[in-house]
N, C-alpha and C positions, 0 to 999 in steps of 0.2 A: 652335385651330380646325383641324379635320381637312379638308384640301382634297384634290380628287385632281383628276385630267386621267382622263377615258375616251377610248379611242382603239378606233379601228378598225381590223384590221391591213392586208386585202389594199390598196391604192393609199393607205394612207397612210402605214405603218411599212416595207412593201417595196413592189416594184414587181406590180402586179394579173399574176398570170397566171392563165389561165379556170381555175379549180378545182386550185388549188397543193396537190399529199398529196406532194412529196414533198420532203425537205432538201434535196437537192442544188439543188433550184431556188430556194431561198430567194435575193432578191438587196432587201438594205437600203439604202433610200434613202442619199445620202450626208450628206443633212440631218440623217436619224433619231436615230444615237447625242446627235450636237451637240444638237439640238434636246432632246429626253430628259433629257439630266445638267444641262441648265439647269435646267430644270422641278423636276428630283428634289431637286439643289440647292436649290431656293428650300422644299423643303420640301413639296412636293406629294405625293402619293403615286398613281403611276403604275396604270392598270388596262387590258386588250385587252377588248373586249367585239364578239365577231365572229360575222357569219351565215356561216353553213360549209352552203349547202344541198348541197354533193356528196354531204355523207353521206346526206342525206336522200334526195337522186336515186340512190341504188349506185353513185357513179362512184367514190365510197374511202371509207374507216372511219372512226371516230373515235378508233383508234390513228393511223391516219396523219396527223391533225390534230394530234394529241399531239407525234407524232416534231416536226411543223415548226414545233410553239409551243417545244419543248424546242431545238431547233438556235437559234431565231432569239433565245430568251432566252439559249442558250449564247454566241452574237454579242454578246449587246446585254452580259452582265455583263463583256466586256473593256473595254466603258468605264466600265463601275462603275452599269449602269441594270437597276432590276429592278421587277419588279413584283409588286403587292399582288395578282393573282388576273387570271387569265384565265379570263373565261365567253365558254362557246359556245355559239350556238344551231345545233344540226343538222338542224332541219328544212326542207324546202321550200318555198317560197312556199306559201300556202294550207291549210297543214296545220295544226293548232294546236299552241301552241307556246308554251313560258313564257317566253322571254325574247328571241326573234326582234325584230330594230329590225325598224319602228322604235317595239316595245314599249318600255318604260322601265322594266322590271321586273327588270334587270340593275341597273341604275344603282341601284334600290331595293335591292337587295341586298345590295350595297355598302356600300351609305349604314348599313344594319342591323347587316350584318356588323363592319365596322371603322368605325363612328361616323362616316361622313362630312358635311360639311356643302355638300349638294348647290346650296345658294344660292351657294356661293363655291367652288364648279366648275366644270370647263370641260368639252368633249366636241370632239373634233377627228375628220373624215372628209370622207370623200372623196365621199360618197350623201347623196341627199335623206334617205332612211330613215334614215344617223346622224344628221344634223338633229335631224330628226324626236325623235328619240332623248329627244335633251339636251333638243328644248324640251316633252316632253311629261313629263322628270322634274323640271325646273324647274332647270335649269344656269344659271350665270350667264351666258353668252354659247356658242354654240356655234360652232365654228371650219370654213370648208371648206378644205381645201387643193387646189391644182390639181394636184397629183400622181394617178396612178391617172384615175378619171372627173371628177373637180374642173372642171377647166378644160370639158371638154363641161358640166357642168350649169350652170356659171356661163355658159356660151356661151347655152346651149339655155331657160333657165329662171330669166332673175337676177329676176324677181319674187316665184318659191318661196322664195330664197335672202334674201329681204332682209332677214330678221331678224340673219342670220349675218354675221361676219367674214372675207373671204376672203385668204389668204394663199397664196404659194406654196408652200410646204411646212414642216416642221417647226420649222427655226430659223426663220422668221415667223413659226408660231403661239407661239413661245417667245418671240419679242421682243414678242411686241403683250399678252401674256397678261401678262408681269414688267413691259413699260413700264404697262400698264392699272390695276396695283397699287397705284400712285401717288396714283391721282383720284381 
């Protein structure tokens, strides 16, 4: 069985900064790595699936989105954590868009690409829209974490959220996700 994790990057894999183009700003949760090589460990197969509308608004390119996915994977593989495929959506709110969350048309891709078995996957984020994501490609549970906007939406909105899991951050979603294995 081919399981992955989709994840979000900005407020869930590093800490949100309004529109991140550049490496140097890159700063990983301390959860992340931890959280990550558990996952990969059990055999999951890791995926970033992120809305980048700066590129869409002119405030940076979709090489500078490159540079910061290429630094923070050069980060993540000193714990030995890599990933099967990072998709981006560059568009902005309102513009159309093949795989902007909280489409599910990434997650489908995926699924196509490297045979996954999207019933026995997860989707971890920080947004209603990554939610949204996992339950409209049909994830087994999708994960919020309070890291990044987490904690506001579960403040602001824990009725949107009640399908979801919420955890503090990665090594939660990593323990509830391997202890859930079980049942």
């Amino acid at each position: 069985m081919n399981r992955a994790i989709f994840l979000d990057r900005d407020g869930t894999l590093i800490v949100e900064k309004n529109y991140l183009s550049r490496p140097e700003d890159v700063k990983l949760f301390p959860a992340t790595p931890i959280g990550l090589k558990r996952l990969a460990d059990a055999g999951f197969k890791l995926f970033i699936v992120s809305n980048q509308s700066g590129v869409g608004r002119g405030y940076f390119t979709l090489a500078d989105v490159e540079n910061v996915n290429q630094h923070l994977c050069r980060e993540l593989a000193v714990s030995g954590v890599h990933f099967g495929k990072i998709y981006i959506a560059p568009e902005k709110p309102g513009e159309p868009s093949h795989g902007r969350k909280p489409s599910p048309q990434f997650l489908f891709d995926a699924r196509d690409e490297f045979g996954l078995d999207l019933a026995h996957s997860y989707l971890i984020g920080d947004k209603l829209s990554d939610l949204e994501c996992g339950w409209n490609a049909g994830v087994k549970k999708c994960i919020l974490v309070r890291t990044g906007y987490g904690a506001e939406l579960e403040r602001e909105t824990p009725g949107k959220i009640s399908r979801a899991v919420v955890v503090d951050d990665l090594v939660g979603a990593a323990d509830w996700i391997l202890g859930s294995l079980n049942e």
